[in-house]
C-alpha positions as CSV (number, residue, x, y, z in Angstrom):
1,X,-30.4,-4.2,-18.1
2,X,-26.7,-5.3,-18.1
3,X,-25.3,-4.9,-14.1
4,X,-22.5,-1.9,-13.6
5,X,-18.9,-3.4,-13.4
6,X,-17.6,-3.8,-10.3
7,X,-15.6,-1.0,-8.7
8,X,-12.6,-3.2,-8.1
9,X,-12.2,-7.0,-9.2
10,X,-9.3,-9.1,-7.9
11,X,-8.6,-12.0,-10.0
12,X,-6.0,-14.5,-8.9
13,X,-3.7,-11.7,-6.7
14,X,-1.1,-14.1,-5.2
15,X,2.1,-13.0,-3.9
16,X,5.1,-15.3,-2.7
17,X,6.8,-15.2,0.7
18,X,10.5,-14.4,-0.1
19,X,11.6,-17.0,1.9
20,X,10.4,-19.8,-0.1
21,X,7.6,-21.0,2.3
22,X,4.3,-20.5,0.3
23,X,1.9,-18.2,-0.5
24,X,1.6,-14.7,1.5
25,X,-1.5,-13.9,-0.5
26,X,-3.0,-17.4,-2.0
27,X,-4.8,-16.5,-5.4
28,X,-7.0,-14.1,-4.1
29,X,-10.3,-13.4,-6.4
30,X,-12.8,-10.5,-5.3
31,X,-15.5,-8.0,-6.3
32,X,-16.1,-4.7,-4.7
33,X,-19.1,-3.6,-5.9
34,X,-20.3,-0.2,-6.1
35,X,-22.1,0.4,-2.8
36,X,-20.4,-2.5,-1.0
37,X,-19.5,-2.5,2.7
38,X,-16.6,-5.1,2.9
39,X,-15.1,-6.0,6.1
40,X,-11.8,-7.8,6.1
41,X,-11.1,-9.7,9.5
42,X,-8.1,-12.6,10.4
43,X,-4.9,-13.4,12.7
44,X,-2.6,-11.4,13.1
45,X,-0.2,-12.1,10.2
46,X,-3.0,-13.2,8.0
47,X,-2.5,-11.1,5.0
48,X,-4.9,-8.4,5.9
49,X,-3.0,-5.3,5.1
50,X,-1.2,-7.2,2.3
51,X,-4.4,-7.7,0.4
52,X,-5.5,-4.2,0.8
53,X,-1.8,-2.8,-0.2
54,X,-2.5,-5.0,-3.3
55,X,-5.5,-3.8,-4.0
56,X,-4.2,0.0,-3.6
57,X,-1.5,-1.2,-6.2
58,X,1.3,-0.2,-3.7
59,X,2.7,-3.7,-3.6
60,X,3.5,-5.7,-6.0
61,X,2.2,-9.4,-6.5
62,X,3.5,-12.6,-8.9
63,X,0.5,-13.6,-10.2
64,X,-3.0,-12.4,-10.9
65,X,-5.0,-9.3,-12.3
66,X,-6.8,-5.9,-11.1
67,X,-9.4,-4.4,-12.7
68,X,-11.5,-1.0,-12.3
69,X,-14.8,-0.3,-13.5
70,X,-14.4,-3.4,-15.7
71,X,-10.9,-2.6,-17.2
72,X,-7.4,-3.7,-16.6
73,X,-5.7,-1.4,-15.0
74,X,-2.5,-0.8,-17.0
75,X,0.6,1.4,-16.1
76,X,-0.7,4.5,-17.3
77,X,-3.8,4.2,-15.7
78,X,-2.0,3.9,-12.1
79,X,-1.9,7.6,-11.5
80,X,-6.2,8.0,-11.9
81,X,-6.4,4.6,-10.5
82,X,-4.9,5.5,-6.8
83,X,-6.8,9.3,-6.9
84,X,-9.8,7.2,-6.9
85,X,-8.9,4.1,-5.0
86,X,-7.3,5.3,-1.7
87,X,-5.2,3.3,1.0
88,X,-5.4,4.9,4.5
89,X,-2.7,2.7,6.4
90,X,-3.2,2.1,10.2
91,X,0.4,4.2,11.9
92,X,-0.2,7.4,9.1
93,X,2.3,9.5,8.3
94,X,2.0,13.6,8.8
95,X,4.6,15.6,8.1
96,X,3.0,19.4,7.7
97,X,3.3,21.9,10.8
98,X,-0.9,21.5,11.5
99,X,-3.9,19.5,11.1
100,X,-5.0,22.3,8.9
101,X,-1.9,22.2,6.3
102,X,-1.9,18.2,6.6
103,X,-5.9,18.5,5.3
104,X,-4.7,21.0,2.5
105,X,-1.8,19.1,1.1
106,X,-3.5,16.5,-1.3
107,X,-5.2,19.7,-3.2
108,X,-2.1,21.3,-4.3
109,X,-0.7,17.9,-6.1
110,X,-1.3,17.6,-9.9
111,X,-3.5,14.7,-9.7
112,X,-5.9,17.3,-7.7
113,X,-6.2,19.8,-9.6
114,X,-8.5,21.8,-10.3
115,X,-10.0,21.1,-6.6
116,X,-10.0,23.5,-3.5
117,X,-9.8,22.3,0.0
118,X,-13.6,23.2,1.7
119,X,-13.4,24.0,5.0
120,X,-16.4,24.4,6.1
121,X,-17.3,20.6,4.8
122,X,-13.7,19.3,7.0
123,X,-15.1,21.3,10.4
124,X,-18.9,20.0,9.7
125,X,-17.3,16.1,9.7
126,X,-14.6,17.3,12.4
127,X,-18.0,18.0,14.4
128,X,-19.4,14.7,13.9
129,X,-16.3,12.7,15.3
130,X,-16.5,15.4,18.6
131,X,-13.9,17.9,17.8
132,X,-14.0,21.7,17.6
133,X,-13.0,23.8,14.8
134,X,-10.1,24.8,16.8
135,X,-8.9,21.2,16.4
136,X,-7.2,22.5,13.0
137,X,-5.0,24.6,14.3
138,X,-3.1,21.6,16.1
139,X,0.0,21.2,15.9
140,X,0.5,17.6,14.1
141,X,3.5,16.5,16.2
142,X,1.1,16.9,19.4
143,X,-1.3,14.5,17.8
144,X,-1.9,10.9,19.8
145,X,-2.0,8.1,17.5
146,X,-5.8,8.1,17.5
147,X,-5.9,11.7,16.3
148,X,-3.4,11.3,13.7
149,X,-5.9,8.1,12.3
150,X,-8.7,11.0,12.1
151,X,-7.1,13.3,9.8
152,X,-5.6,11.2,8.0
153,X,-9.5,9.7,7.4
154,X,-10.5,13.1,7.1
155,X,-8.0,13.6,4.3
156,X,-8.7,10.8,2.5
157,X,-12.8,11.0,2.9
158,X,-12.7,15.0,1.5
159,X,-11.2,13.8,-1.9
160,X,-14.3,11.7,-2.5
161,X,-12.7,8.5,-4.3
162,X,-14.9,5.4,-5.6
163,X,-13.3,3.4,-3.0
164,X,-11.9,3.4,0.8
165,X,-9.5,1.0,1.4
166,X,-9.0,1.2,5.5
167,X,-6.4,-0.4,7.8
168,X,-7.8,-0.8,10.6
169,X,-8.9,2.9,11.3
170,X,-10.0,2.7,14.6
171,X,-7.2,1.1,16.0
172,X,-5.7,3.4,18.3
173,X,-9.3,4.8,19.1
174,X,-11.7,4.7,22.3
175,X,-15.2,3.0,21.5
176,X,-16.8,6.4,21.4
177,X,-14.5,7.7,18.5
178,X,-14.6,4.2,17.7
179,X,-18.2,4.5,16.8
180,X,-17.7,8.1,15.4
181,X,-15.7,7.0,12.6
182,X,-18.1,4.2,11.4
183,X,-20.9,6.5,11.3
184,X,-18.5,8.7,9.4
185,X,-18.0,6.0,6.9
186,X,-21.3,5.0,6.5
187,X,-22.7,8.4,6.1
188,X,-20.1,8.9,3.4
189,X,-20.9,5.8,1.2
190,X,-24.6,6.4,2.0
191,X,-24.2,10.0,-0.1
192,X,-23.4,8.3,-3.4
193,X,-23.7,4.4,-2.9
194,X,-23.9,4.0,-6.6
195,X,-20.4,5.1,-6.9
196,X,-18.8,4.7,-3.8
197,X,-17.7,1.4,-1.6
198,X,-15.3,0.8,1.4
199,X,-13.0,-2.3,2.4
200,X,-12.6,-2.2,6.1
201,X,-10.0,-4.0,7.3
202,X,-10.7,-4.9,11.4
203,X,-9.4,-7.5,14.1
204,X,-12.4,-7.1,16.0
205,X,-15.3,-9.6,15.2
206,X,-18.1,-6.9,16.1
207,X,-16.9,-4.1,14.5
208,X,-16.5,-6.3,11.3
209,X,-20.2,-7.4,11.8
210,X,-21.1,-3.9,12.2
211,X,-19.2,-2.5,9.4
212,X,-19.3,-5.3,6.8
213,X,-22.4,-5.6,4.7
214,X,-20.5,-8.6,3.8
215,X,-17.8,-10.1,6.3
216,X,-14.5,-11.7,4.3
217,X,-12.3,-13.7,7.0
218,X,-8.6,-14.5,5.4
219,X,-6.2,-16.7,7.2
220,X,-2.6,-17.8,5.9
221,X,-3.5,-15.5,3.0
222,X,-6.3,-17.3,1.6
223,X,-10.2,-15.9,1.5
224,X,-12.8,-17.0,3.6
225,X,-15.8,-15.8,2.2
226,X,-18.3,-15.5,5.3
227,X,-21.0,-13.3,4.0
């Protein structure tokens, strides 16, 4: 039986450093397979958030190729290609009044429709990471930096795309919350494994062990493959 494509395969990304001195990303070839836990660890500086922005096709890199589900993906394929492969960045942006509206907004684009927003599903995983149903009616300008990285997980997670590309999510998060989230993750890939994988970008060495079925360490943008 032939093996299903890989969700996402990097071949060759490589993007220069404006100034003239090197590589930012070095020719950077990899496979997220369907199912696949990937943490992503390194410096500070490293090309960590770089390789996942390329990856989410939101910057743009000199050389090298991205393919879905064993296809190029080609301009008009961009649209389809970031519903189902979604960047949540570290410091997220929410501009709606409430957590509530903030968790609605994604189902009244184009891309999403034909979709509702379910709430009972948002308060069952708003449950799991230890907050109340009441935590929706907050207002989002009274959200700490770790709250804001929970709805903007939330947001992303109740859209169900093939892949998770996170920024280091737990960044501005306590270790219980911490752990939370992981199990969060987890639970979500574990629903549909066969369809489903997450990059997890993290610059701490346990978490990464915890979180990576496969453990990718990149320095001066270049791969370190050590898993």
């Amino acid at each position: 039986m032939q093996a299903a494509p890989s969700q996402i395969e990097a071949r060759g990304l490589a993007r220069r450093n404006p100034d003239g001195g090197g590589w930012l990303l070095d020719h950077v070839s990899l496979r997220v397979a369907p199912g696949a836990r990937i943490a992503v660890s390194g410096p500070s500086g490293s090309g960590k958030t770089l390789l996942l922005r390329a990856l989410a096709m939101l910057d743009p890199v000199d050389e090298g190729e991205l393919l879905f589900e064993g296809r190029p993906v080609r301009r008009e394929r961009i649209p389809d290609y970031r519903r189902r492969v979604i960047y949540l960045h570290q410091r997220p942006a929410l501009i709606e009044a409430r957590v509530e509206a903030a968790l609605r907004l994604p189902f009244a684009l184009r891309v999403h429709r034909g979709r509702s927003f379910d709430r009972r599903r948002i308060v069952r995983m708003l449950e799991d990471l230890g907050r109340e149903e009441g935590f929706l009616g907050k207002p989002v300008d009274a959200l700490s930096g770790g709250e804001s990285q929970l709805v903007a997980l939330l947001r992303a997670v109740q859209l169900d795309p093939s892949v998770l590309l996170l920024d280091e999510p737990t960044a501005a998060l306590d270790p219980e919350a911490s752990r939370a989230v992981e199990r969060l993750a987890d639970d979500w890939l574990a629903e549909q494994p066969e369809t489903r994988a997450v990059v997890w970008v993290t610059h701490d060495a346990r978490q990464a062990e915890r979180m990576g079925g496969r453990v990718l360490r990149i320095d001066k943008g270049k791969i370190d493959d050590a898993g």
